[in-house]
N, C-alpha and C positions, 0 to 999 in steps of 0.2 A: 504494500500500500504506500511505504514511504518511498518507494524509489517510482511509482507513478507521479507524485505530486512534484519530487524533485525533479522530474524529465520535463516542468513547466509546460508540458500537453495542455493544465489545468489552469481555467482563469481563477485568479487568487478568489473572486469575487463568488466562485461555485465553491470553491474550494472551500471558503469561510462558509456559505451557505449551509453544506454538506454538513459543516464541523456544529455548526449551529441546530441542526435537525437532531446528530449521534446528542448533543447536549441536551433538545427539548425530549427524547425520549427516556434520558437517564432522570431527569425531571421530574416526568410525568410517570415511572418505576420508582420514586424516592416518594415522590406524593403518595404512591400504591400503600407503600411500604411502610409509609408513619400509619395509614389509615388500619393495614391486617397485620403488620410483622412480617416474620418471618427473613431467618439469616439468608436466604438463596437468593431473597431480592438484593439485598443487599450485594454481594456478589457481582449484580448484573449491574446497578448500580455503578461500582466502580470502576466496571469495564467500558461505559458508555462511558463515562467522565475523561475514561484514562485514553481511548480512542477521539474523542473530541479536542481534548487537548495535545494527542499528539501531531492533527488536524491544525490548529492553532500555530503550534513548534513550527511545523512545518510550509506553515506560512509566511513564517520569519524570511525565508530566502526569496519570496515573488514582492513583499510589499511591509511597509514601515509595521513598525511594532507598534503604537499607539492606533494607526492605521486600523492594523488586521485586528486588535483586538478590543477596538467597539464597532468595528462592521461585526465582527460575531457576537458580542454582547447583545445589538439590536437587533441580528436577524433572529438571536433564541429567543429575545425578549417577546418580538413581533409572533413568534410561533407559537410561543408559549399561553399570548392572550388567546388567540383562535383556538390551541388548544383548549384553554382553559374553560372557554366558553363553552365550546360543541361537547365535551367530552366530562365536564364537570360543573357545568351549569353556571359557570361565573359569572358575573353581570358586567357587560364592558360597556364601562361609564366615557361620558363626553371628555374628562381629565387623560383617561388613558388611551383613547385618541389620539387626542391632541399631541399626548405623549410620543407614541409610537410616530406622526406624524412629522415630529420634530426629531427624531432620534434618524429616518429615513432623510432628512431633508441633510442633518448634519452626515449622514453616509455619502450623500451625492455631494457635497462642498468637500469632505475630506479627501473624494474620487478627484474633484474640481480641480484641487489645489495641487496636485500632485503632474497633472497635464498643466497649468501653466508655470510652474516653475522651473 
């Protein structure tokens, strides 16, 4: 897996995507997991974590650090509400909107800034 990402096939932007998805699923396994127990979840847990973050690591070599890691901050954020909604009945308020709105707007100026410099 690490020697496809470092062959730069991968735009960093999937890539973070990708990393941010393996994150909302160790999430939404941790949410399981306070709700019934049990140590197996756990387990899976720290594999989704430990595979998102090696996602991240290895995003270090396509694009800046502060860069890659709130484009995946906001894309697990962003997945996380949708998840949270459909899948656990959250209620997504006009504030976390607005949020997430803001969090995409600052992913495209951080893209921005990086083509005109």
């Amino acid at each position: 897996m690490i020697k496809f990402f470092k062959s730069k096939k991968v735009s960093p932007l999937i890539m973070l995507f990708m990393g941010g998805i393996i994150l909302t699923v160790g999430d939404v396994v941790a949410a399981e997991w306070v709700r019934v127990g049990g140590n197996y979840l756990y387990f899976y847990i720290m594999i989704m974590y430990f595979i998102g973050m090696m996602i991240l690591i290895s995003s270090y070599k396509l694009e800046d650090i502060a860069v890659a890691s709130t484009v995946l901050v906001i894309f697990n954020v962003a997945i996380l509400t949708v998840v949270g909604a459909l899948w656990f009945g959250e209620v997504v308020s006009l504030t976390k909107i607005v949020g997430l709105l803001l969090g995409m707007v600052a992913v495209v100026l951080l893209e921005m800034g990086k083509k005109i410099v």
